[in-house]
SEPA-731499 format. One record per residue (C-alpha): x, y, z; residue number from 1. Coordinates in Angstrom, 1 decimal, always signed. Example, Ala and Ser with C-alpha at 12.3 -4.5 7.8 and 13.67 -1.06 7.14 Angstrom:
<X=+12.3; Y=-4.5; Z=+7.8; i=1>
<X=+13.7; Y=-1.1; Z=+7.1; i=2>
***
This chain:
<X=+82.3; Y=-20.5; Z=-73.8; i=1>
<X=+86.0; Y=-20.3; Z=-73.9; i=2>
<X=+86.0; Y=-19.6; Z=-70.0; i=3>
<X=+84.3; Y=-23.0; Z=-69.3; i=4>
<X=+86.4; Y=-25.4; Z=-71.6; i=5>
<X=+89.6; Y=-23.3; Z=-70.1; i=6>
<X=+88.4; Y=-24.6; Z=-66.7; i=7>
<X=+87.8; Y=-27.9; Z=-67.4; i=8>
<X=+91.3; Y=-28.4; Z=-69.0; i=9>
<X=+92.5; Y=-26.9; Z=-66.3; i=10>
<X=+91.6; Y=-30.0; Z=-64.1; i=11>
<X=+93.8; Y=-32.4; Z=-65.8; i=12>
<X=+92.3; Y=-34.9; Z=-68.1; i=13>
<X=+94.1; Y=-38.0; Z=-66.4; i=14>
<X=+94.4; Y=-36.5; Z=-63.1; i=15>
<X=+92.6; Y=-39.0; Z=-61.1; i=16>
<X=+91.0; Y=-38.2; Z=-57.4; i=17>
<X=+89.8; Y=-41.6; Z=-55.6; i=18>
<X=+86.4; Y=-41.5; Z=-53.7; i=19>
<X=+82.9; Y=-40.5; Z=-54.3; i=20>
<X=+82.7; Y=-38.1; Z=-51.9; i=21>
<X=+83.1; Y=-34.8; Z=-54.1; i=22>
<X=+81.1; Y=-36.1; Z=-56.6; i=23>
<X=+78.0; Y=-37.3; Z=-54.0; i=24>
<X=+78.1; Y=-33.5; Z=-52.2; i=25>
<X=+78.5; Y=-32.0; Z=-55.9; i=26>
<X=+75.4; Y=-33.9; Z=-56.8; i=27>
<X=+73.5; Y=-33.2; Z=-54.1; i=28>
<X=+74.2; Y=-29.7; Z=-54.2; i=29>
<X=+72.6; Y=-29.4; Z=-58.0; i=30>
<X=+69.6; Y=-31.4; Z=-57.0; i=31>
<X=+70.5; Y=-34.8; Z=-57.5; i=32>
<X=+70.1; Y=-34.8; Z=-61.0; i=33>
<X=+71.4; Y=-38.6; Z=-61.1; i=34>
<X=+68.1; Y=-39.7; Z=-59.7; i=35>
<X=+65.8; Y=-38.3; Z=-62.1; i=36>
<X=+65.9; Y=-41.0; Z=-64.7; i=37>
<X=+66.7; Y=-44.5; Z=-65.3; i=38>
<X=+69.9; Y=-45.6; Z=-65.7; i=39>
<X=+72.6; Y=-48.6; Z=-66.6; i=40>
<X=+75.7; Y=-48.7; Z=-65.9; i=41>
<X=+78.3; Y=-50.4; Z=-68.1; i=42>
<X=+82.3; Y=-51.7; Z=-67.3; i=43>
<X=+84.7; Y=-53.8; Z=-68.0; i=44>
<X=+88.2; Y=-53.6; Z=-69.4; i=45>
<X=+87.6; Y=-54.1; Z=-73.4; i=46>
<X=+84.2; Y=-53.8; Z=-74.9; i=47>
<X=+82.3; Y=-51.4; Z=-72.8; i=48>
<X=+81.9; Y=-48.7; Z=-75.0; i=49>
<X=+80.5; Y=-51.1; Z=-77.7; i=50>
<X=+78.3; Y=-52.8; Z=-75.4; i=51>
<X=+77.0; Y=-49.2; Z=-74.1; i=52>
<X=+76.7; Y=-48.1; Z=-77.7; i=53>
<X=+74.9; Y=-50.8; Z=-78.9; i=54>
<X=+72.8; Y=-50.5; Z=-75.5; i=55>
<X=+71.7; Y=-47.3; Z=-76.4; i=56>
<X=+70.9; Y=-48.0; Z=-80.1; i=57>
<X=+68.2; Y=-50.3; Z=-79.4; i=58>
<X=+66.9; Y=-48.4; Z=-76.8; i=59>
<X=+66.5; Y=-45.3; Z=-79.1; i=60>
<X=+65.3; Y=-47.3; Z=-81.4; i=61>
<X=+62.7; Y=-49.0; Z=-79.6; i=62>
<X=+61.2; Y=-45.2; Z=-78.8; i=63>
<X=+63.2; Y=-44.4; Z=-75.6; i=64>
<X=+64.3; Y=-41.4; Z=-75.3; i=65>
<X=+68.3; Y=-42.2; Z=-74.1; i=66>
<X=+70.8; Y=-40.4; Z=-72.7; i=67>
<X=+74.5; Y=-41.8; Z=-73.0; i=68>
<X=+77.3; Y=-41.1; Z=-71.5; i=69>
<X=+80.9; Y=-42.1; Z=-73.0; i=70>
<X=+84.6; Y=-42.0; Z=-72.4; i=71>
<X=+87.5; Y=-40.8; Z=-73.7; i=72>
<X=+86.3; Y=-38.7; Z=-76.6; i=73>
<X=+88.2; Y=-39.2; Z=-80.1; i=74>
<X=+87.9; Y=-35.5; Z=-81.2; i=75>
<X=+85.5; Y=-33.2; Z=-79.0; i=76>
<X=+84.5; Y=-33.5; Z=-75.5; i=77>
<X=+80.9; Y=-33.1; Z=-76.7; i=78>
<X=+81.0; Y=-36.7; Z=-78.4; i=79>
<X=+80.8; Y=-38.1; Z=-74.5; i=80>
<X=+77.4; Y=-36.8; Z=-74.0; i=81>
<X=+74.6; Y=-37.7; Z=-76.7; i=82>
<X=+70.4; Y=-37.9; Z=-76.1; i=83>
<X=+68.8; Y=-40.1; Z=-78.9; i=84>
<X=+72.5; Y=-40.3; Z=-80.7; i=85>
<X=+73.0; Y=-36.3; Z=-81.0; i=86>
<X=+75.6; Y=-34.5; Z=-79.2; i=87>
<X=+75.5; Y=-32.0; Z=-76.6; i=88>
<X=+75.8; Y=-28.9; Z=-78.4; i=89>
<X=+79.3; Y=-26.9; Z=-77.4; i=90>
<X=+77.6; Y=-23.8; Z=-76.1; i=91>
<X=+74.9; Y=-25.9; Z=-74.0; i=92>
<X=+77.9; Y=-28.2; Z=-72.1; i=93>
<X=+79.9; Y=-25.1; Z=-71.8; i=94>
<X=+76.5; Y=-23.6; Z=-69.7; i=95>
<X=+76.5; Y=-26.8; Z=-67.6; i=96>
<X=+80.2; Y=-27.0; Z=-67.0; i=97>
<X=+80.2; Y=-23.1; Z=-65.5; i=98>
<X=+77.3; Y=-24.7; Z=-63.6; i=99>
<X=+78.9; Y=-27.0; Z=-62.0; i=100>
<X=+82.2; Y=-25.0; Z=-61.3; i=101>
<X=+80.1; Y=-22.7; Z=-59.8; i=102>
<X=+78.6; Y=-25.3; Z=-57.3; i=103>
<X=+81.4; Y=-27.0; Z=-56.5; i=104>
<X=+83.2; Y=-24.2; Z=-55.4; i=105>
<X=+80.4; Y=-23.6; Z=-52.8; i=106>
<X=+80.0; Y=-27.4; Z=-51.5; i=107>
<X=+83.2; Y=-29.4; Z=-51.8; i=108>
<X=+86.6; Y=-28.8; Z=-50.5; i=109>
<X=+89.3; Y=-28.5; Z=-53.5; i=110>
<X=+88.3; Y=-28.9; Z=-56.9; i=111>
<X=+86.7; Y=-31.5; Z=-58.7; i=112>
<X=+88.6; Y=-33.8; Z=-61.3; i=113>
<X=+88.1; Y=-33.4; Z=-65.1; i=114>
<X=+85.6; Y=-36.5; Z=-65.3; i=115>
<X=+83.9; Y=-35.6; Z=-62.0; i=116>
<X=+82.5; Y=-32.3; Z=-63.8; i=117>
<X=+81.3; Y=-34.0; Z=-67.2; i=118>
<X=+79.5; Y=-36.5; Z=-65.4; i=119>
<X=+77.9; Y=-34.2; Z=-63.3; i=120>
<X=+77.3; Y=-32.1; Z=-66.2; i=121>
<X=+76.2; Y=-35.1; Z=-68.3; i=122>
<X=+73.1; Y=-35.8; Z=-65.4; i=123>
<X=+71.7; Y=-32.1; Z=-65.2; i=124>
<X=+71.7; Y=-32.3; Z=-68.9; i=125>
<X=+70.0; Y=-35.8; Z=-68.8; i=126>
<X=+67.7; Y=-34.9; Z=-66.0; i=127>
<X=+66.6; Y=-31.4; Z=-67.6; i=128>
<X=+66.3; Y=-33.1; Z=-71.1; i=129>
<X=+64.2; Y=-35.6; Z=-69.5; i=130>
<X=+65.4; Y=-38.9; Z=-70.6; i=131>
<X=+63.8; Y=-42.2; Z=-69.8; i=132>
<X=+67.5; Y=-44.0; Z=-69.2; i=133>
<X=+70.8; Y=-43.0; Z=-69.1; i=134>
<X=+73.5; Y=-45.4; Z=-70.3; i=135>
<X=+76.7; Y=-44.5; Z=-68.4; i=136>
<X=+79.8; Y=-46.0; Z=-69.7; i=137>
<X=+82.1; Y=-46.6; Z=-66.4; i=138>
<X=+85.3; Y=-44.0; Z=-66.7; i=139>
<X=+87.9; Y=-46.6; Z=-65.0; i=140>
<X=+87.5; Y=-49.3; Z=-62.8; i=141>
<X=+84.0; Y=-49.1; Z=-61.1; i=142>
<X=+84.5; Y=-48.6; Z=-56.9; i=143>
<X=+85.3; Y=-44.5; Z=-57.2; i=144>
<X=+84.6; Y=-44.3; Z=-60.8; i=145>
<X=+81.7; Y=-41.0; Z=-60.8; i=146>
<X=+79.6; Y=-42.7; Z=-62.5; i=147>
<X=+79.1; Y=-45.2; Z=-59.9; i=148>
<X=+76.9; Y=-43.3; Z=-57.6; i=149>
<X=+73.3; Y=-44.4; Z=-59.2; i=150>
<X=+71.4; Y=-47.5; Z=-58.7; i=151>
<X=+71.0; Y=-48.7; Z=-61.7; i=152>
<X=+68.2; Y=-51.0; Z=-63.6; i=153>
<X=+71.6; Y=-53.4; Z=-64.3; i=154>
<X=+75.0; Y=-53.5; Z=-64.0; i=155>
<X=+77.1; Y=-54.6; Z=-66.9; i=156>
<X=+80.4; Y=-56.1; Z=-66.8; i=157>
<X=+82.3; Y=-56.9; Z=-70.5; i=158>
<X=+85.6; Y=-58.5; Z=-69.2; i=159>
<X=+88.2; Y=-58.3; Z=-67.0; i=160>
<X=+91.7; Y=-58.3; Z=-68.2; i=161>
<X=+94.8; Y=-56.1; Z=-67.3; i=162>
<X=+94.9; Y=-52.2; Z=-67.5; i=163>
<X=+95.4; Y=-49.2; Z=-65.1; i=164>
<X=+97.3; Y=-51.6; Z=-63.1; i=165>
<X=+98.5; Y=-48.7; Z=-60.9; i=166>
<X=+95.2; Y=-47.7; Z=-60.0; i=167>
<X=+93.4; Y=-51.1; Z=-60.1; i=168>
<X=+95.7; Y=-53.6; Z=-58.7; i=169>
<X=+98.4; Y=-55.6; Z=-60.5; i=170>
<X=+96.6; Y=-59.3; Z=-60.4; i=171>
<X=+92.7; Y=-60.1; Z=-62.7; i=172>
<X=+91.3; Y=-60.9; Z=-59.1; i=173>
<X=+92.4; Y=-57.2; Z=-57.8; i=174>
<X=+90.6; Y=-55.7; Z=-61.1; i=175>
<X=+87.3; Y=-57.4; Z=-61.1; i=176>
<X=+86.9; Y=-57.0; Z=-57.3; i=177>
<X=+87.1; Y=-53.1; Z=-58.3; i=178>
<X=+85.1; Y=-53.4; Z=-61.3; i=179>
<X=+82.4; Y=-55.8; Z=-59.6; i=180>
<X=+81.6; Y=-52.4; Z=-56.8; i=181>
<X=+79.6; Y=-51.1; Z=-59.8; i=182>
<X=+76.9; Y=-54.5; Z=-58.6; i=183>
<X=+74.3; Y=-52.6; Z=-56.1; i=184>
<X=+72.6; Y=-54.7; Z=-53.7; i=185>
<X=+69.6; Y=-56.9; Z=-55.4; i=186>
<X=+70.2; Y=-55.3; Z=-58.5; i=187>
<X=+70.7; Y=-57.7; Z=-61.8; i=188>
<X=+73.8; Y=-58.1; Z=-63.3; i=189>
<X=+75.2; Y=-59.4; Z=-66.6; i=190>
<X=+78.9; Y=-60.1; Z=-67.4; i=191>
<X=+81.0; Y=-61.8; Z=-70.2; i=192>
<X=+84.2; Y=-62.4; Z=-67.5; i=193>
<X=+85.7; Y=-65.7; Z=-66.9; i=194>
<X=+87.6; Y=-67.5; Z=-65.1; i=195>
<X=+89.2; Y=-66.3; Z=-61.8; i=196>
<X=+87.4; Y=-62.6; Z=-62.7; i=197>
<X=+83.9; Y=-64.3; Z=-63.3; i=198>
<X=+84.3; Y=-66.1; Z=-59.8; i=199>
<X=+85.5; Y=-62.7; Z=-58.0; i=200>
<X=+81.9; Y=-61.0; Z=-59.7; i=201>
<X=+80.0; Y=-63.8; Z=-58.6; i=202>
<X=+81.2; Y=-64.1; Z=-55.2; i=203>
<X=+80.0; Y=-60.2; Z=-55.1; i=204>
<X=+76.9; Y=-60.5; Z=-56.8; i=205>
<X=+75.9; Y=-63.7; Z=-54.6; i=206>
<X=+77.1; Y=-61.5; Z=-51.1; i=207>
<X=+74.1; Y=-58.7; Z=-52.2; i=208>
<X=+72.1; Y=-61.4; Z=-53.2; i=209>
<X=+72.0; Y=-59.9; Z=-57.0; i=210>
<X=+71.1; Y=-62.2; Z=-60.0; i=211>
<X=+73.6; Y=-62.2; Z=-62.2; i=212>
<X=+73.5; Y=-63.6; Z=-65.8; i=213>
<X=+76.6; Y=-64.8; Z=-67.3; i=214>
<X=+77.8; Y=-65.5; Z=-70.8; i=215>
<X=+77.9; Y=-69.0; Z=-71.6; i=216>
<X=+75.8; Y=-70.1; Z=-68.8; i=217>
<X=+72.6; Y=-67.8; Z=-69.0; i=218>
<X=+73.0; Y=-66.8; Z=-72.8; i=219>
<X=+75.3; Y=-67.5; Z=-75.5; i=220>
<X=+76.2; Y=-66.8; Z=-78.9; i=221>
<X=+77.2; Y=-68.6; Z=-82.5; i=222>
<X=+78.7; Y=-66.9; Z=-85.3; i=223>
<X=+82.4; Y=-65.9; Z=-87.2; i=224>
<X=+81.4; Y=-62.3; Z=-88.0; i=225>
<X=+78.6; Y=-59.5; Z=-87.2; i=226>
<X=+77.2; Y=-59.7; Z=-90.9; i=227>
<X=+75.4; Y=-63.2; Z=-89.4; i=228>
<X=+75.2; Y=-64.6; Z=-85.7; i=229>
<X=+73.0; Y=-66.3; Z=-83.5; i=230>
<X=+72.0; Y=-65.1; Z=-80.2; i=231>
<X=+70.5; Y=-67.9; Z=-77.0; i=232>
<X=+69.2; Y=-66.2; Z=-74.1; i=233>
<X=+66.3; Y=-66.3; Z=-71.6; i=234>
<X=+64.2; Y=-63.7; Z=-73.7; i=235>
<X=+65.1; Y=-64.4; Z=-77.1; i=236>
<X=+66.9; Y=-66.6; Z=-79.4; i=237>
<X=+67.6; Y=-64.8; Z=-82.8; i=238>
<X=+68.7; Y=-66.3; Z=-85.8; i=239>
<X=+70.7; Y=-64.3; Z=-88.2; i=240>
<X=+71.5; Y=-60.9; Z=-86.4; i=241>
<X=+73.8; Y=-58.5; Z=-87.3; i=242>
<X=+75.7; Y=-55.1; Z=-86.7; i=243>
<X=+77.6; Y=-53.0; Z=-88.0; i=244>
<X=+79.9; Y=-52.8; Z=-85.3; i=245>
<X=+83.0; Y=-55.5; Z=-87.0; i=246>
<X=+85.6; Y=-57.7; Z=-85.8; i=247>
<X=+84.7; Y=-61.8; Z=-84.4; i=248>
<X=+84.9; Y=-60.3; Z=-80.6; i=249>
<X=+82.3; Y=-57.8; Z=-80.8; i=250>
<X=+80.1; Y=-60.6; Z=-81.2; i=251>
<X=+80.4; Y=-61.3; Z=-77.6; i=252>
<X=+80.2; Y=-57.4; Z=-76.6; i=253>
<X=+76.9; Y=-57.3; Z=-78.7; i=254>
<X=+75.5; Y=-60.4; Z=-76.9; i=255>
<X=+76.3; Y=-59.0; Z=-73.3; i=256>
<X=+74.6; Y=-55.8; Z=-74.2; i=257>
<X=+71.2; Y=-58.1; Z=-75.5; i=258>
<X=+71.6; Y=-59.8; Z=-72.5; i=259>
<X=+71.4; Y=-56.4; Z=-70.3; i=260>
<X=+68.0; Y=-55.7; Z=-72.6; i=261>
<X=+66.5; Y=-59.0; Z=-71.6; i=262>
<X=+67.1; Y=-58.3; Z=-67.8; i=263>
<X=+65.3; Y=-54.5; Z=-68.6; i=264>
<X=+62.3; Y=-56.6; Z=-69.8; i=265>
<X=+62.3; Y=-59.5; Z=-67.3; i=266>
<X=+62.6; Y=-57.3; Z=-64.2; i=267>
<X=+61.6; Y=-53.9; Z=-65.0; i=268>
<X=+58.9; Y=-54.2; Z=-67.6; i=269>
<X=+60.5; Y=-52.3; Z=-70.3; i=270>
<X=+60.0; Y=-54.2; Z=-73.6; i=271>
<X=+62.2; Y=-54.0; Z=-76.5; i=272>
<X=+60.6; Y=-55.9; Z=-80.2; i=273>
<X=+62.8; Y=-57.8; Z=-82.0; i=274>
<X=+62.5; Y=-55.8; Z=-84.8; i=275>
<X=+63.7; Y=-52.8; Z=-82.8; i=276>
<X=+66.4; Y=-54.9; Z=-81.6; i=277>
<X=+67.7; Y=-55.9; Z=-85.0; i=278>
<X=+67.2; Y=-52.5; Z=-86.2; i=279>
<X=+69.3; Y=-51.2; Z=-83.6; i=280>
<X=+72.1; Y=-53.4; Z=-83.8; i=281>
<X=+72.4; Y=-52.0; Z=-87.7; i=282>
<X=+72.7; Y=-48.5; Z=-86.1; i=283>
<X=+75.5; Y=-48.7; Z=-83.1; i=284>
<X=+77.6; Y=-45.4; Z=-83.7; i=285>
<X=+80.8; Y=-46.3; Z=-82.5; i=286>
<X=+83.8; Y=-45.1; Z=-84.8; i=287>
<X=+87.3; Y=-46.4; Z=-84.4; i=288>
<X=+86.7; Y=-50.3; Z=-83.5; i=289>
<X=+88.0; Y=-51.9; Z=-86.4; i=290>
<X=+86.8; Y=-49.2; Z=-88.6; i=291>
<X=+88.0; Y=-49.9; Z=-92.6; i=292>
<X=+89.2; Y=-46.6; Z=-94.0; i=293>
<X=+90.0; Y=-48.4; Z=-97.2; i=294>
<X=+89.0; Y=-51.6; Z=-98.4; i=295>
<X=+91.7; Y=-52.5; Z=-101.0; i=296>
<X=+94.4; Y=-53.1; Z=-100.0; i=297>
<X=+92.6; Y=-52.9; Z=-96.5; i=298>
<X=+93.9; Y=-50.0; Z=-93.9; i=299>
<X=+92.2; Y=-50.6; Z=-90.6; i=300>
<X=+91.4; Y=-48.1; Z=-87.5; i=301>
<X=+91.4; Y=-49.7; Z=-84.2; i=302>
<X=+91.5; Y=-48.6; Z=-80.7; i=303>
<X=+93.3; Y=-51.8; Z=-79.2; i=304>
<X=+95.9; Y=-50.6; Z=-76.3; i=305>
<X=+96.1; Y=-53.5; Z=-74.2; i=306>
<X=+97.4; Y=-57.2; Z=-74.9; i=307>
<X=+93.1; Y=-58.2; Z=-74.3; i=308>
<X=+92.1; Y=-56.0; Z=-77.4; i=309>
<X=+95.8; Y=-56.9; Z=-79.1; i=310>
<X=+94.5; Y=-60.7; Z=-79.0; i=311>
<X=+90.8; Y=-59.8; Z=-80.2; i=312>
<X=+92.3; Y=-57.7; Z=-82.9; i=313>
<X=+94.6; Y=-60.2; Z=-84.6; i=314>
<X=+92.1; Y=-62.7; Z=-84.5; i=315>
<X=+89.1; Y=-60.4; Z=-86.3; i=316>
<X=+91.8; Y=-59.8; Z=-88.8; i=317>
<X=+92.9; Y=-63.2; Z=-89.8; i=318>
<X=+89.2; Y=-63.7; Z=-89.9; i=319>
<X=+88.6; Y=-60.7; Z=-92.5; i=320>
<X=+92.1; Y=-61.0; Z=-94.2; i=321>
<X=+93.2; Y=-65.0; Z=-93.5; i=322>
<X=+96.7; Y=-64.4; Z=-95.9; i=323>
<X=+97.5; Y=-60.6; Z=-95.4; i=324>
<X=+100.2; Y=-59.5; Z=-93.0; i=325>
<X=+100.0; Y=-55.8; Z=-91.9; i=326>
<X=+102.0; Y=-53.1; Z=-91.8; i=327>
<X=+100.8; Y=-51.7; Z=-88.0; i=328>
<X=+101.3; Y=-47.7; Z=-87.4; i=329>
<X=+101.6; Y=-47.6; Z=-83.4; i=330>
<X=+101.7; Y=-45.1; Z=-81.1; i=331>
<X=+101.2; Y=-46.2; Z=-77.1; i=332>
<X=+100.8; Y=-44.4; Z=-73.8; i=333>
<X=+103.9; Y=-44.9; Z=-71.1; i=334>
<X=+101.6; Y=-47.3; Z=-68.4; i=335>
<X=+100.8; Y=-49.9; Z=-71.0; i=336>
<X=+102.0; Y=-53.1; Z=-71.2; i=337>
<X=+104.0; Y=-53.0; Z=-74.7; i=338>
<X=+105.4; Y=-56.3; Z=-74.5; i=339>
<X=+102.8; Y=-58.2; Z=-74.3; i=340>
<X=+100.7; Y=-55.6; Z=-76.7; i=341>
<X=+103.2; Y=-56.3; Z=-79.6; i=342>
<X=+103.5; Y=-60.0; Z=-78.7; i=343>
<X=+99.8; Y=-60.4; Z=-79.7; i=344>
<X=+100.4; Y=-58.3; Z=-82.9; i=345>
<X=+103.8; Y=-60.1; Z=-84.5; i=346>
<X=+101.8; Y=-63.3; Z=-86.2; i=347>
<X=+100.1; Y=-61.2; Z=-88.9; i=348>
<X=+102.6; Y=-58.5; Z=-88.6; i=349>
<X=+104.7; Y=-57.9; Z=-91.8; i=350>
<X=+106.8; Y=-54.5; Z=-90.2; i=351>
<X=+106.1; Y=-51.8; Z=-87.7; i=352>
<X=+105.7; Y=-48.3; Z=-87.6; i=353>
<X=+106.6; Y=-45.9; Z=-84.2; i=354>
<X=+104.7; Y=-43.1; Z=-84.1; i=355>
<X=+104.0; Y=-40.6; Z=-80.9; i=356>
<X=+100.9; Y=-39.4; Z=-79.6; i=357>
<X=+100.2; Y=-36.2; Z=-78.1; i=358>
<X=+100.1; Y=-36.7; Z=-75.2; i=359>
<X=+102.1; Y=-36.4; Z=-72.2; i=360>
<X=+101.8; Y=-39.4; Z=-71.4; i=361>
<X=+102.8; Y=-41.1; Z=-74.4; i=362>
<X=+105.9; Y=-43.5; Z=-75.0; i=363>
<X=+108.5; Y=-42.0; Z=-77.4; i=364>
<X=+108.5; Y=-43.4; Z=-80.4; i=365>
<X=+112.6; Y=-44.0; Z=-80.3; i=366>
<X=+111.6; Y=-45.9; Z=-76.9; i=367>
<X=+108.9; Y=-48.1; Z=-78.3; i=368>
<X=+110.7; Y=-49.0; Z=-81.3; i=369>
<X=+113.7; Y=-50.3; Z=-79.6; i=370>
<X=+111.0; Y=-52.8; Z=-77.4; i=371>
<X=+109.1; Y=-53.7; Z=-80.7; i=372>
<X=+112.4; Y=-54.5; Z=-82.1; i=373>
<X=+113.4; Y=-56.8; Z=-79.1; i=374>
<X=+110.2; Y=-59.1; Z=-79.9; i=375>
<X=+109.9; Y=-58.7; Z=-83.7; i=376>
<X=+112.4; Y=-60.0; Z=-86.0; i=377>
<X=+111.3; Y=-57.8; Z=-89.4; i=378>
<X=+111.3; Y=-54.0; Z=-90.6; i=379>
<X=+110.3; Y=-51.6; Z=-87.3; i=380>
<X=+110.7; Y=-47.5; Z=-88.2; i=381>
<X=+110.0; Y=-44.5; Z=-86.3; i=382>
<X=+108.0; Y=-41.3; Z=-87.6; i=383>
<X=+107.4; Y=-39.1; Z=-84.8; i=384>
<X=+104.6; Y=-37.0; Z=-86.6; i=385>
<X=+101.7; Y=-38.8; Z=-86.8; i=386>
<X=+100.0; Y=-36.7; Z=-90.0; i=387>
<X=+103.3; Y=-38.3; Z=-91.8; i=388>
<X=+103.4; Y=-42.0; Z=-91.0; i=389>
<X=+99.4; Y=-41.7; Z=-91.7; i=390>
<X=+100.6; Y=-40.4; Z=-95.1; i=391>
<X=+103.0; Y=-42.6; Z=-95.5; i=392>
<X=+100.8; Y=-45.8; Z=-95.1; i=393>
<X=+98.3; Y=-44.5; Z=-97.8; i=394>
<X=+100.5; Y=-44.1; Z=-100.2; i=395>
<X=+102.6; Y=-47.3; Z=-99.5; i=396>
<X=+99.0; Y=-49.3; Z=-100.3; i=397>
<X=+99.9; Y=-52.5; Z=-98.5; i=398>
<X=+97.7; Y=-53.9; Z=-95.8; i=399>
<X=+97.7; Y=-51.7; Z=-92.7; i=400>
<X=+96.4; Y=-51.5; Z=-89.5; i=401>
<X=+96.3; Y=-48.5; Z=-87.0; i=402>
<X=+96.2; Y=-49.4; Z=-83.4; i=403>
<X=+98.0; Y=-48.8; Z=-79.9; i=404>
<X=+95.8; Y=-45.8; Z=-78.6; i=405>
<X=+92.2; Y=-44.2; Z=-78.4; i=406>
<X=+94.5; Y=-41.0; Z=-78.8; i=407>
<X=+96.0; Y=-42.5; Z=-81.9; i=408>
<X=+92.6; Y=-43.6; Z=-82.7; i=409>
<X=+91.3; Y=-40.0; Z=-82.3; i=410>
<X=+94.5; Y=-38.2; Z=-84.2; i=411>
<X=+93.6; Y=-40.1; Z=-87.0; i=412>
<X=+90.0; Y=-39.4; Z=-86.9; i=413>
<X=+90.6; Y=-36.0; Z=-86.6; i=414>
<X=+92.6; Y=-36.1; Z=-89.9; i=415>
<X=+89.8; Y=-37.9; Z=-91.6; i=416>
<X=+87.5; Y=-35.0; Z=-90.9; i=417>
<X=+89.6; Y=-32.3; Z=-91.6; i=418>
***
């Protein structure tokens, strides 16, 4: 077992390899496991792992057995690869990933990428498990991404805002014309963009003459919280839903990922009741999206690392906590945009504190601190060790909120557990 996690860290967890080439040969070579079941595939900069989650709830729910299939993982690589809500079991991915190496040293030149092997491994476990759908969460962007190489029942697109700018392009236009390759031709689609990103999608849905259903034209939502919203579509309209999943802007998430289950029911048959629906929505497991580790005084999780989940953030917060200001624990990658990241933050902030992330990418806390302080005129201190500014915030018992990085996010999850 050890042999075949050694391998796969080998690869590089963020080395990234343009082009579906290796994965398409890699496939091929094992069968083309990607073809043996149903699938969906789900992008977007903020709010595709929610939407996928909460996808995947309601299909499980509703009696389907569903694969799904996640990125980055908090604490185990197993967490990325679930049937029916369980993970893969250590020993069974480790089987699959020696499978693959194994194949891919016979069919493709070089070696594949980290994320090129779980999601090959991810299908043959899918296709010998025999799931009815997959739910594939897109890795980045959508053109080369590895999942992209199915045609799926829909393609779903959250939002577009700006990340991986120096992989994706540096203008919204640039992103969603990457992220809108995930669209096959006549396929539906569903999206929650706007603006200049919506009319780049469109454009691209219209050219391959795919209907696409957009969020506040073709469905809509009502509602402050997910404890009580209202949901207008072409299928339903539901009165009084709710989730488990918090925060105001999950509201939309969870409405783009109905909005996919309507098109599974108006163009492919596959009906979904409503009270497998609502049932479903109560069940999403998705940890570390405005997850409340304590409820008084409040300490929040988060996994907001762009200024897009910055803004939703704040304003789920106000929402919850209209006359708290937070003390935030941050810790952020290098190639995010920190500015405009603590720009969002400073109106409910009351001080900052600069932690790292282990990572090698990761901004050092000294580095980060002396930007924060640039923008924000109150208290801003540095505790490199993670495990200590975590301590630290408990025992201070003021309003806190954790946030800057899934790897944060996971750190602190792992410390939870442990």
């Amino acid at each position: 077992m050890d042999n075949a996690y050694l391998y796969l860290n080998s690869l590089g967890l963020h080395k990234i390899k343009p082009g579906l080439g290796r994965i398409k040969k890699l496939l091929e070579s094992l069968g083309n496991p990607q073809d043996k079941a149903a699938g969906i595939i789900v992008g977007g900069t903020n709010g595709k792992g929610s939407a996928a989650a909460a996808i995947s709830a309601v299909l499980k729910t509703g009696g389907w057995k569903t694969g799904a299939y996640t990125s980055p993982h908090l604490i185990k690589v197993t967490e990325r690869i679930k049937i029916n809500g369980i993970e893969i079991d250590g020993s069974d991915l480790a089987e699959l990933i020696l499978r693959v190496k194994k194949t891919a040293e016979k069919s493709i030149d070089g070696s594949p990428s980290y994320f090129e092997v779980l999601t090959a491994a991810a299908f043959v476990y899918f296709a010998e498990s025999r799931v009815d759908i997959s739910v594939l969460e897109v890795g980045m962007g959508g053109r080369w991404d590895a999942t992209n190489v199915i045609t799926p029942l829909v393609s779903v697109i959250t939002n577009i805002s700006k990340d991986h700018t120096e992989y994706l392009g540096t203008t919204i236009g640039e992103i969603a014309s990457e992220k809108a390759r995930t669209i096959k031709r006549g396929v539906p689609a569903v999206t929650g963009a706007r603006g200049r990103a919506l009319g780049v999608i469109g454009e691209y849905a219209a050219r391959l003459k795919s209907p696409i259903k957009v969020y506040g034209r073709d469905f809509s939502s009502r509602g402050e919280n997910t404890d009580d919203f209202d949901y207008t579509g072409s299928v339903w309209e539901l009165r009084g839903l709710s989730s488990n999943l918090k925060g105001s802007y999950q509201i939309e998430n969870l409405s783009v990922a109905i909005a996919a289950l309507e098109v599974l029911s108006e163009y492919h048959g596959i009906e979904i009741g409503e009270k497998d629906l609502r049932r479903g929505l109560l069940g999403i497991d998705w940890r570390g999206r405005l997850e409340i580790l304590r409820k008084n005084p409040p300490l929040i999780l988060d996994s907001a690392h762009n200024p897009g989940g910055a803004r939703a953030l704040v304003k789920s917060l106000r929402q919850m906590y209209p006359s708290h200001k937070f003390t935030f624990l941050i810790g952020m990658l290098g190639d995010k945009e920190h500015s405009r990241f603590i720009r969002e933050l400073t109106p409910i902030a009351g001080k900052f504190v600069v932690t790292e992330i282990d990572s090698e990418r990761a901004i050092s806390a000294e580095a980060l601190a002396k930007k924060i302080s640039r923008i924000f005129p109150g208290v801003v201190m540095t505790e490199k060790d993670y495990r200590k500014a975590y301590g630290e915030l408990l025992n201070e018992r003021k309003p806190a909120c954790i946030a800057g990085s899934l790897y944060l996010t996971g750190a602190v999850e792992g410390l939870l557990r442990s």
